[in-house]
C-alpha positions as CSV (number, residue, x, y, z in Angstrom):
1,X,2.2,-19.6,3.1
2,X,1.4,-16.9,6.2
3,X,4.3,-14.3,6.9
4,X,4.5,-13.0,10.2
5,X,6.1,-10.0,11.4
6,X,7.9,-8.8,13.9
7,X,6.4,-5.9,16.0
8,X,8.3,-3.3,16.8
9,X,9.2,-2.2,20.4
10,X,7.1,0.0,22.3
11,X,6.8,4.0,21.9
12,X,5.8,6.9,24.0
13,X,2.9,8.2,23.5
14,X,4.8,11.6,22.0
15,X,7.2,9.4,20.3
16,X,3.7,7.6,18.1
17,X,2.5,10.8,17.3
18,X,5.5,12.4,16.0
19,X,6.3,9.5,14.2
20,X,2.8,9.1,12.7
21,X,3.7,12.7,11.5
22,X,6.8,12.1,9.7
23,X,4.8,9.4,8.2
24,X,2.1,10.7,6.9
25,X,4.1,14.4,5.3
26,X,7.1,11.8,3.8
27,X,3.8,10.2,2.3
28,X,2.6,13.9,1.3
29,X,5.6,15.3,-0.1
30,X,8.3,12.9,-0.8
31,X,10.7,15.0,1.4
32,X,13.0,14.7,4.3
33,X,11.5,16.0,7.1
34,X,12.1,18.8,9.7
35,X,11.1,19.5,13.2
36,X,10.1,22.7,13.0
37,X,7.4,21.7,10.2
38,X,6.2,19.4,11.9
39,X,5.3,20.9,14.7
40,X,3.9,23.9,12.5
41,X,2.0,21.7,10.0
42,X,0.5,19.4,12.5
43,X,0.1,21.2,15.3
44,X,2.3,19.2,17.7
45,X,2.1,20.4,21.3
46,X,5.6,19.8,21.8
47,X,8.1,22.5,21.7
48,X,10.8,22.1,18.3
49,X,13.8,21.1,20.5
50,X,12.1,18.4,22.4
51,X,10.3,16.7,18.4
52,X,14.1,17.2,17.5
53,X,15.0,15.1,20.3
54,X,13.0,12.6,19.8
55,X,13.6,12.5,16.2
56,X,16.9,11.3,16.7
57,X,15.5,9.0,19.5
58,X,13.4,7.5,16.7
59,X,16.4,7.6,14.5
60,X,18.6,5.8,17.1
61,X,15.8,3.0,17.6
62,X,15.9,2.5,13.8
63,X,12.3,3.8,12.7
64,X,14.0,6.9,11.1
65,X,16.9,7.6,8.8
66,X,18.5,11.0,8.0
67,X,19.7,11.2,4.1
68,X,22.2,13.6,5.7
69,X,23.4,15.1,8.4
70,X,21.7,18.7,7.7
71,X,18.6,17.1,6.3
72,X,15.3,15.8,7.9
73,X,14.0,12.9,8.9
74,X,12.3,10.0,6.8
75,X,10.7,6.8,7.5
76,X,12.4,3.2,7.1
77,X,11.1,-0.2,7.3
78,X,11.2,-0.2,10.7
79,X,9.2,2.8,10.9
80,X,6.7,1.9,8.1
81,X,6.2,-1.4,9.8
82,X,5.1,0.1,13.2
83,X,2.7,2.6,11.6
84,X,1.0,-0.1,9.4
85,X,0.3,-2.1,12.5
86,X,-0.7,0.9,14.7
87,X,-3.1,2.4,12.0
88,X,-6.7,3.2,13.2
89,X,-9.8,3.2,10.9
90,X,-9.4,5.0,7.8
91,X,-11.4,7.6,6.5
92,X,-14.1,6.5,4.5
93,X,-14.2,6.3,1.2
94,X,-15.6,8.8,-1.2
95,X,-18.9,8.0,-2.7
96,X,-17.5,8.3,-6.3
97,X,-14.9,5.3,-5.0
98,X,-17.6,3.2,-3.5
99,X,-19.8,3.3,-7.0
100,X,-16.6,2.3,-9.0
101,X,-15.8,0.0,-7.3
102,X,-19.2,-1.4,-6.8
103,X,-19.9,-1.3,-10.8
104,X,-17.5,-4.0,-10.7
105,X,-19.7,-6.4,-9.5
106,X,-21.3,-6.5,-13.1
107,X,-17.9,-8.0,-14.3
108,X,-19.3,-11.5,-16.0
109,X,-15.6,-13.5,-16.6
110,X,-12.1,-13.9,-15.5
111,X,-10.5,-11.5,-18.6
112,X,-13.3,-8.2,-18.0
113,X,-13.2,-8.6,-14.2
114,X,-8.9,-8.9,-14.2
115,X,-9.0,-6.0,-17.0
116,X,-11.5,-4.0,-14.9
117,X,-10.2,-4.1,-11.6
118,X,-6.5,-3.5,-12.8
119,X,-7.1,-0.1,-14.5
120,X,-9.7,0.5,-11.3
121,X,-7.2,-0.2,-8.7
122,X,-4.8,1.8,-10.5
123,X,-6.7,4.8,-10.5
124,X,-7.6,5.1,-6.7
125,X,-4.3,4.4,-6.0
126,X,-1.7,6.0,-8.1
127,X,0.1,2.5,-7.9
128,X,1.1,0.0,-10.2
129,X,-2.1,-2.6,-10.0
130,X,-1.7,-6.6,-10.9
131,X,-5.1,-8.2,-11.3
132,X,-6.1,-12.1,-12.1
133,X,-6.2,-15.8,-11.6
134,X,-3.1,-17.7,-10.7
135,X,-4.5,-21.0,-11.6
136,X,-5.4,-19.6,-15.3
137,X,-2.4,-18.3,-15.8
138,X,-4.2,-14.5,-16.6
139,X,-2.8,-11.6,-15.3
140,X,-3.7,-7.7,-15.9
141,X,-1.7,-5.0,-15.0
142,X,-2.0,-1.0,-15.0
143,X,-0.8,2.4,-13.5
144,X,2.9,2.3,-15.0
145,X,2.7,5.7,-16.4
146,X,1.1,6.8,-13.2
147,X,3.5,5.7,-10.3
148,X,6.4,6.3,-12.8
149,X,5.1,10.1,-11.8
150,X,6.6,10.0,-8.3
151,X,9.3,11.9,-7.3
152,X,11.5,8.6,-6.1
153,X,11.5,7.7,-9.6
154,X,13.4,10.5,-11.5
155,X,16.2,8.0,-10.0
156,X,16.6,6.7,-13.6
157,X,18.2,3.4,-11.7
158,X,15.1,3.0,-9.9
159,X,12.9,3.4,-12.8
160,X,15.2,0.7,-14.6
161,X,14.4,-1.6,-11.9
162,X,11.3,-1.1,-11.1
163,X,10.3,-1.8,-15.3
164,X,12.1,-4.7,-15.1
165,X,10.0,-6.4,-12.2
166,X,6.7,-4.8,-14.3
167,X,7.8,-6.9,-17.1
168,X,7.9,-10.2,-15.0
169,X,5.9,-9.4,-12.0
170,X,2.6,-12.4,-12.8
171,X,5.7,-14.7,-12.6
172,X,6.9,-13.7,-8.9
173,X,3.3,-13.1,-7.9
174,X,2.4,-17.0,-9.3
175,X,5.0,-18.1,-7.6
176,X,5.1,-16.4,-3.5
177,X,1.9,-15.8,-3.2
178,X,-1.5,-17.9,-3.3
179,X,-4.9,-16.1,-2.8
180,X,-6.2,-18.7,0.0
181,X,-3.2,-17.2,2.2
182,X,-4.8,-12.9,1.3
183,X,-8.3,-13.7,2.7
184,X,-7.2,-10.3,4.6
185,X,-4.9,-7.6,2.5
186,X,-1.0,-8.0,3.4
187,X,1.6,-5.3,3.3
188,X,4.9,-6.1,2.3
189,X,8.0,-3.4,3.0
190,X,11.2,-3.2,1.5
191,X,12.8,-6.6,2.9
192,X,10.0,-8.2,3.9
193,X,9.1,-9.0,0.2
194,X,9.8,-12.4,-0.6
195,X,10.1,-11.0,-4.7
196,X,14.1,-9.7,-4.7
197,X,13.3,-7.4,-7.2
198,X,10.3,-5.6,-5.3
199,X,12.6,-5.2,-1.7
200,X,12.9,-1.4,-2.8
201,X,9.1,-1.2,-2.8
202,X,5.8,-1.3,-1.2
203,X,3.0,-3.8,-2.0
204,X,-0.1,-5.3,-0.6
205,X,-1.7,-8.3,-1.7
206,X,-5.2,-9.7,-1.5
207,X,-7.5,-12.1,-2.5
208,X,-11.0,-11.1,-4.0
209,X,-14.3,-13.2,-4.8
210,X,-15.4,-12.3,-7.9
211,X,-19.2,-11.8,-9.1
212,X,-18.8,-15.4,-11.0
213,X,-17.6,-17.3,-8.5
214,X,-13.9,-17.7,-8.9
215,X,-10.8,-16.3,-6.4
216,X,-8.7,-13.5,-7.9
217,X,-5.4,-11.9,-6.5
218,X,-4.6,-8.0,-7.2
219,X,-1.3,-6.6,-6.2
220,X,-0.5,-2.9,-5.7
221,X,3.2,-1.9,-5.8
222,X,4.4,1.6,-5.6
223,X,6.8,3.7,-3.8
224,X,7.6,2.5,0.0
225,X,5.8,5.6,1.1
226,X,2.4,4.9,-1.1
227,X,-0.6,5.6,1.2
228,X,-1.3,2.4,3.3
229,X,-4.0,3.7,5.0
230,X,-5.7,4.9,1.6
231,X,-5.0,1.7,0.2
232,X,-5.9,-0.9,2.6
233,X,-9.2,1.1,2.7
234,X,-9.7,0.6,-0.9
235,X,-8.9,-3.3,-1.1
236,X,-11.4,-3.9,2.0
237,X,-13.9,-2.1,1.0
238,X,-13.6,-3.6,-2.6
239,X,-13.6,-7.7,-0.7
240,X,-16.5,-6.4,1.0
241,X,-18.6,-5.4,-2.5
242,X,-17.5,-8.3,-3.9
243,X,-19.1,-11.0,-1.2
244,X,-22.0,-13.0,-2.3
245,X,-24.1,-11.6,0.0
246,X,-23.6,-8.0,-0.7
247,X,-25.2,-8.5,-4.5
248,X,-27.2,-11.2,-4.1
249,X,-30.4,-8.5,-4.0
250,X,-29.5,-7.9,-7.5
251,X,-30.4,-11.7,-8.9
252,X,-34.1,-12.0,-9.7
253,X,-36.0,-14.3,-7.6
254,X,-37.9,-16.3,-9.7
């Protein structure tokens, strides 16, 4: 099963660029935000009425909500959507990430390599991290305590839900999503999740070789503003360790 999105409607050039902004603070900080910020935080050559204008331009095309009427701006579906499919190359990652993730190639069976990778994931991300083999029927998952740490979740109804769907989540992921269809990492916002539950939440899914020779699936869910970018850049890099050909140097030649 592929799921296709729609993509947004054209922006200005300004209009990108201010909303790549919003993005990435409301990613930062968790909080609303104003013009005047932005423009001092990142620099914007635009003056603070015109990045208030088109703030409620963006608002008014859907790709920005206001909590209230005195309060800044923050992203919605609409807007994460846009920015997920506009992102460039992300920075690399750090060399510490690149040797843990590479030690994983050492992982010898489905149970180390679904333990392994859970509390891995989990740890570059900050998110909630679901690791294993649909057709075994094993799952791993870690981060809990960690993503229960972000600010949207001192909503004690949100927390409530969002353990619920922890305590189930192999189920749903067994059931919507099969690793040939995640040869590339998918992001799923809010609505676009087929798992009820998760529609208040982001997640990305992908498929991974594994050093052994069988397909896995990880799952990353976290607050709709976790760090796309970031996270993409993790998964990709990890499919890329994890290819035949990048440890086949390691097996003896006899």
């Amino acid at each position: 099963l592929e799921w296709v999105y729609p993509m947004p409607t054209e922006l200005t050039e300004r209009q990108k660029s201010i909303l790549n902004a919003v993005i990435r603070d409301y990613v930062a900080t968790a909080e609303p935000v104003a013009s005047a910020d932005l423009v001092r935080k990142y620099r914007l050559a635009y003056s603070p009425a015109t990045v208030r204008n088109e703030l409620m331009a963006l608002d008014q095309a859907g790709y920005l909500a206001q909590p209230h009427t005195s309060a800044g701006s923050l992203p919605t579906d609409k807007g994460y959507r846009y920015f997920i499919a506009h992102l460039g190359d992300a920075d690399g990652l750090t060399d510490r990430e690149e040797r843990e993730l590479a030690a994983l190639r050492g992982c010898t069976d489905s149970l180390e390599f679904a333990k392994q990778s859970s509390r891995l994931m989990a740890h570059l991300t900050r998110n909630l991290a679901l690791a294993g083999f649909p057709e075994e029927d094993l799952f791993y998952k870690s981060g809990l305590q960690a993503v229960m740490q972000e600010p949207e979740f001192g909503d004690l109804d949100l927390m409530h839900e969002f353990s619920a769907l922890v305590d189930h989540i192999e189920e749903e992921v067994v059931r919507y999503f099969d690793p040939e269809d995640y040869a590339e990492p998918q992001t799923f916002i809010g609505s676009e999740n087929p798992i009820r539950e998760a529609r208040r939440y982001g997640m990305i899914v992908s498929s991974l070789a594994t050093p052994f020779g069988k397909e896995s699936l990880i799952a990353l869910v976290g607050p709709k503003r976790m760090d796309y970018q970031h996270n993409l850049a993790i998964l990709r890099h990890f499919r890329e360790v994890l290819k035949p050909a990048s440890y086949e140097w390691q097996t003896p030649h006899s």
